[in-house]
C-alpha positions, 0 to 999 in steps of 0.5 A: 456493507456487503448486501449494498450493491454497486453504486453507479453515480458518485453519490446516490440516497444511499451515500458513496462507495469507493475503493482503494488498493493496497500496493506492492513496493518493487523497489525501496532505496532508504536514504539517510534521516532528515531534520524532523526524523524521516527518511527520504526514500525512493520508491516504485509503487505498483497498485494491486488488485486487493482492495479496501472498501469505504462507505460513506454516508451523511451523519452527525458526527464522523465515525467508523465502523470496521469489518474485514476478511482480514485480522483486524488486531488493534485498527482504531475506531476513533480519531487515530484511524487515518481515514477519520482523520481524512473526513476531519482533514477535508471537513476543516480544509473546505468547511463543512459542519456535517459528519459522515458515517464511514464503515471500512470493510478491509482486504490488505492485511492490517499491518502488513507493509501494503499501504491498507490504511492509506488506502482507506485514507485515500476512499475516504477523500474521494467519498467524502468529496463527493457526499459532501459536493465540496468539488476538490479537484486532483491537485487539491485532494493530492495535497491533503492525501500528502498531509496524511501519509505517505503512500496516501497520494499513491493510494488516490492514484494508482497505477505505477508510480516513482515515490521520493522524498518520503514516498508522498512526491510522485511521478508517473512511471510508464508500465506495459502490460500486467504482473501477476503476484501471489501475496503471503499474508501473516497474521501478526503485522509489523510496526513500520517505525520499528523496521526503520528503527531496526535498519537504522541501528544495523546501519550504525552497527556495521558503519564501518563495512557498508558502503556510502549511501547515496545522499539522494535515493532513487529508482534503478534504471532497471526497474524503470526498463523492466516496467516499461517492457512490461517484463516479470523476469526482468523486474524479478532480477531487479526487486530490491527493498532496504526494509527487508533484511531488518524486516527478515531480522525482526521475523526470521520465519518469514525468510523460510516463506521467501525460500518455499515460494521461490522453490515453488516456481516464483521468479522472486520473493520479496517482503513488501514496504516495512512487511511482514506481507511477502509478495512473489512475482509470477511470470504469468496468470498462470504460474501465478495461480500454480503458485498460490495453488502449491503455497496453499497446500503447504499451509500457506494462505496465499492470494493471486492479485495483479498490478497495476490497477487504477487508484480510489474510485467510486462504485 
């Protein structure tokens, strides 16, 4: 893939390239567990500026190919790879009989808390829509980016945008100007279920000392005010994630991390989605490229991205 210049029509001879960005969760409320074992949550989405890349191109059968400057570990290469599943998923939803060839090149850490495979799930939507000429509009491909995945519909989308019930039911959120982060990959990723799992048993462990939940999460009014101003050190002070203290409690070395970067001039730390990837917000393009600069020499590898940036498009 990475000899195949940009694309400049939605499909061309050579087949459909598109990208999809990873995302930084600004605010994650975890509600309680519902019938089917899933948690509603209320969330605020950012898109960033770390991209997954997909490639399709007609073929027999639908298969994928993965590459990536990250560490792959165990993404399969088969019907349990997400953006497979959405190839059959729109196959099956407008029937088509041809395959497609999808070859992943990876960016957002495997694993690591910031919605990589629904970013593949999401290209691979719009790829396939437009190699196989199926012509699905917004609304139609959001609804089978929901029976995906959660943060699927994000990842078509981008932008900023509030998440409730579990993530997949949007609603824009106005969002002036651009954030800088500085992302801290970890080598290792995390297993979301297990995070919830962890927060789940320190809920029941500590009943008795933790206020009442609100029965219906939702976003604070001052993460809203504070994208809307376009405001870093306002959203600083308002950053809040559920999933970070079990997440903090299943990897105690990331916590170390979250204390170097703030003390290296960050406004925040925070981990993000169910993590191990630690997202630290900047108050400018300048302090953050301080920050990664400083975060590199201690050892740390660290990546300036910014948000928000459009969701799944073709190039």
């Amino acid at each position: 893939m990475g000899g195949i210049g940009p694309v400049s029509l939605a499909a061309s001879d050579d087949g459909v390239r598109v990208r999809a960005p990873g995302k930084i969760n600004v605010f994650l409320e975890v509600g309680d567990v519902d019938d089917e074992g899933y948690h509603e949550v209320a969330t605020a989405y950012q898109a960033v500026s770390l991209y997954e890349e997909v490639w399709a191109t007609e073929d027999d059968e639908i298969t994928v190919e993965v590459t990536g400057t990250v560490v792959l570990g165990d993404v399969p290469v088969d019907d349990r790879n997400l953006a497979v599943r959405a190839a059959r998923l729109l196959a099956q939803t407008t029937g088509v009989r041809t395959g497609v060839r999808l070859e992943i090149r990876k960016t957002v850490p495997v694993a690591g808390g910031m919605g990589g495979g629904s970013a593949d799930a999401a290209a691979t939507l719009v790829a396939c829509d437009a190699l196989w000429g199926t012509g699905l509009g917004s609304a139609e491909l959001q609804r089978l980016a929901a029976r995906l995945g959660a943060d699927v519909p994000f990842a078509l989308q981008g932008g900023t945008a509030i998440g409730t019930g579990r993530g997949d039911e949007l609603s824009p959120a106005l969002a002036r100007g651009r954030f800088d982060w500085v992302l801290v990959p970890h080598e290792e990723g995390m297993s979301t279920p297990i995070v919830y799992g962890a927060l789940d048993e320190h809920r029941r462990r500590h009943a008795v000392d933790i206020a009442p939940r609100r029965r219906q999460p939702a976003v604070d009014a001052d993460v809203l005010h504070a994208l809307r101003q376009g405001d870093a050190g306002m959203l600083a002070a308002a950053l809040r994630n559920d999933l970070q203290a079990p997440a903090l409690r299943l990897r105690p070395d990331l916590a170390a991390i979250l204390e170097t970067g703030e003390r290296a001039g960050a406004l925040a730390g925070i981990v993000s989605g169910s993590g191990p990837t630690l997202a630290f917000l900047a108050a400018d393009e300048a302090s953050a490229i301080d920050l990664r600069v400083t975060l590199s020499a201690a050892g740390l590898h660290a990546l300036h991205v910014h948000g928000p940036v459009q969701g799944a498009r073709t190039i």
